[in-house]
N, C-alpha and C positions, 0 to 999 in steps of 0.2 A: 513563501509567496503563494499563497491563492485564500482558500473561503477559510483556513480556520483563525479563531476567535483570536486578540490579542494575549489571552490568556493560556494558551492553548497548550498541551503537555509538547509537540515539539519541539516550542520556543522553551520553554523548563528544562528539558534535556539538552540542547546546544548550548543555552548560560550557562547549566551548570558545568559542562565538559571545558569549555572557555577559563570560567574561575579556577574549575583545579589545576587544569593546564597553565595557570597564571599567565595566560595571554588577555591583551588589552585588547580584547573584541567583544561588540553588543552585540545578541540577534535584535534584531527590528521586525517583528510581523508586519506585513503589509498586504491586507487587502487589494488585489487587480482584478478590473473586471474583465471579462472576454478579450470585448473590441480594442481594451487599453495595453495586450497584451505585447505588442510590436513597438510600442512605442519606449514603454516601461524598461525593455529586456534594452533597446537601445539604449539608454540612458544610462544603465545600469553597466553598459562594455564600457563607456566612456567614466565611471566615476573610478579613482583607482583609489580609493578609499575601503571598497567591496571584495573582498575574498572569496563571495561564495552565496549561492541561493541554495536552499532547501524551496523545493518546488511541490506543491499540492495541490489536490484537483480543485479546478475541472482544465490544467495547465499542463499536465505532466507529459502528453500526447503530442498537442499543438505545439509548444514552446520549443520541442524536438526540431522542428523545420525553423529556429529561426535565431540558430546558435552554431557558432564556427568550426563544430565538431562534437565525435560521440564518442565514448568509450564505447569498449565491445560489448558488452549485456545491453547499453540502451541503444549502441544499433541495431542487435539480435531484435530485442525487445518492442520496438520504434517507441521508446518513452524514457523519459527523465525526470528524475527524482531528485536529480541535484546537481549545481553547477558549480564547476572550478572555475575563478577568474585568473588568468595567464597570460602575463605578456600580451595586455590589450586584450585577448580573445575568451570567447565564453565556451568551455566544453562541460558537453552533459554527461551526465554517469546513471544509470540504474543500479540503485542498491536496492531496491524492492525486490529483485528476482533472487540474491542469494539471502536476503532475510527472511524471505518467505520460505525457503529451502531447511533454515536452520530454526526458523519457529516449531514446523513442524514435525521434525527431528529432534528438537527437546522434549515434545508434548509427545514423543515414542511412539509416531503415527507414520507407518510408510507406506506410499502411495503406490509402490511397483505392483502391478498387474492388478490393483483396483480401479474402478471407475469413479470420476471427478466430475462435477455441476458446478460450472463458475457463473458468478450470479456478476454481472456487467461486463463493460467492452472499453473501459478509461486503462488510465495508465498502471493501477493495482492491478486488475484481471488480466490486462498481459502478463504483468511480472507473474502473476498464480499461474496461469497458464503453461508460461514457458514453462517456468519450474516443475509441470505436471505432463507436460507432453511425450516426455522422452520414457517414463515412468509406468504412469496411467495405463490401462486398456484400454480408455476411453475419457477424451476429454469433449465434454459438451459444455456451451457459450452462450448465454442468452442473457442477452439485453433488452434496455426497452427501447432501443434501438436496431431492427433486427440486420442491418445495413453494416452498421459497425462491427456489427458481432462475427456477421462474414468478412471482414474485413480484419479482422482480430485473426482467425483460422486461416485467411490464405496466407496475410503475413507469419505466421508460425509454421506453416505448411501442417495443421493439426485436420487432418481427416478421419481419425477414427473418434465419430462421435460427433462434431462439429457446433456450427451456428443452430440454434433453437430457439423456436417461437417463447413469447411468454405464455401462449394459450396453450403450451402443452407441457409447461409446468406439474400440473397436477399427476399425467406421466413418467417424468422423469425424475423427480423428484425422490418419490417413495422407491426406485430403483438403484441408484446411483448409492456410492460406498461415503464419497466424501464429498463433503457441500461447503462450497466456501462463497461468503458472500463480499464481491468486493463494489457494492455498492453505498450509498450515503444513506439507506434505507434504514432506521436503528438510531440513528445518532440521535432523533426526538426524544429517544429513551419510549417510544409509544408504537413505533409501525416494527411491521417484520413484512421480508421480501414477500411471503405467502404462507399459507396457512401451515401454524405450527402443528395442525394433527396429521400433516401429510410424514412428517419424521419419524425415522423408529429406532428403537431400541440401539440396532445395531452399526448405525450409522455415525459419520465422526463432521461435527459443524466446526469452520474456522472463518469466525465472522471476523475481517479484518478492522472493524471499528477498533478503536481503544478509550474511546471518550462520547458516551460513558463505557465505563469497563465494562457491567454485565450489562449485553442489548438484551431485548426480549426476543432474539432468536438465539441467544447463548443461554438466555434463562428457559424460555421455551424447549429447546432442546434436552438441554440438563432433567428438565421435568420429568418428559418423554423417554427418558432411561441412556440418549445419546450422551457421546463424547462430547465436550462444545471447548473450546478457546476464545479468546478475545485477539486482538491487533496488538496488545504490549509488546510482547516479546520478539513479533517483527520489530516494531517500532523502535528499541531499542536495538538491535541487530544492523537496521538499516544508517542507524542515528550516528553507530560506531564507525560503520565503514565511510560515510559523509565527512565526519570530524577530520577521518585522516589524510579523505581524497581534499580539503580545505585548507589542512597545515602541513602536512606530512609529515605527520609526527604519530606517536599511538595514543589512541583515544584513551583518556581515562575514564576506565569501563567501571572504577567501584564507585567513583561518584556519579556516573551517570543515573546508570542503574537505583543509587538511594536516591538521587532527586525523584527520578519517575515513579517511585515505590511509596516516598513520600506527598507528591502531586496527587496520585490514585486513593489514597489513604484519605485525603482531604473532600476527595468529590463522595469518599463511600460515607463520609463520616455527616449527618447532618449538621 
């Protein structure tokens, strides 16, 4: 539930986990706008047909305050990535924050006593966040929002390094060890957060896009001599931990993983 496409690799990875699991459940993309948000999530306690939301921005943050309860990471966190329907009531779960933990522990990048630039202040950049707070020397936050972004930092209690302007970007950018972008900037397949000569060699990019796979700050990057990743392997990470907090059963991870391998294959393939 939020802005992405009906086609969208989400919804590709939850069917396909459903079929091999041979449960009789459809995902349903559906488009909500902001304001229709309160209404919708109501609607949805009451239909008992519903097992379960996969939640996506710009929802992941808001939707927190207006659900019958949290798991521990999306109240650590204040955000939710995904909803169990239970006995009437809707409780949220953050699996963003330990997929983000285990992406980039596959990609053999550890974050302990390097410095982090998280590039927005929604409900991805908390999970990065968190996941880099305890780690980091230094976790700085900059949104184009610069409100939220404080507001990002006091809920984490994250002071070393903190909220930062977007005007001082060009600062902190070419300093910083690892840059993780969890904004919607990229997905045209045409913008990047800022300018890709400010990166360097030594630096590691984790643009959480995944559609398209390579942005042009993961291709930029790469250019530039940097480490870069895309958002799949969250994506997949967070999709497995959702399936089970939905059935309570274990995810099956080898068709997941081929659907989403085959979905990517299809967008790279003219």
């Amino acid at each position: 539930m939020g802005e992405a496409p009906l086609e969208s690799l989400p919804a590709t990875l939850y069917q396909a986990a459903f079929e091999a699991a041979g449960l009789q459940v459809v995902c349903e993309p559906r488009s909500v706008a902001v304001a229709e948000l309160p209404t919708v999530v109501a609607g949805l306690r009451n239909d008992a047909d519903i097992i379960g939301l996969a939640v996506l921005r710009p929802h992941t943050v808001a939707i927190a305050r207006l659900l019958d309860g949290l798991g521990p990471e999306a109240e650590a966190v204040r955000a939710v990535n995904a909803v169990s329907h239970r006995a009437g009531g809707l409780i949220g779960w953050n699996t963003d924050r330990p997929a983000f933990s285990i992406a980039l522990e596959d990609a053999g990048y550890q974050p302990r006593g390097r410095s982090a630039l998280v590039l927005g202040a929604g409900g991805a950049a908390r999970a990065a966040a968190d996941g880099l707070r305890a780690l980091a020397s230094r976790v700085y936050v900059a949104g184009q929002d610069l409100e939220q972004a404080r507001s990002l930092c006091r809920d984490l209690d994250i002071s070393r390094g903190g909220p930062t302007p977007l005007g001082s970007l060009s600062l902190v950018v070419p300093k910083v060890d690892l840059i993780v972008n969890a904004t919607p900037v990229g997905t045209d397949a045409a913008a990047t957060p800022f300018p890709i000569e400010w990166i360097t060699p030594t630096q590691f990019v984790f643009d959480l896009i995944y559609d398209p796979p390579v942005t042009p700050l993961v291709r930029g990057a790469r250019g530039r001599g940097a480490r870069a990743i895309n958002g799949l392997t969250m994506l997949l990470q967070q999709g497995l931990a959702s399936f089970e907090i939905w059935t309570g059963t274990q995810a099956p991870e080898g068709a997941m993983r081929a659907a989403l391998e085959r979905a990517v294959v299809g967008r790279l393939t003219p």
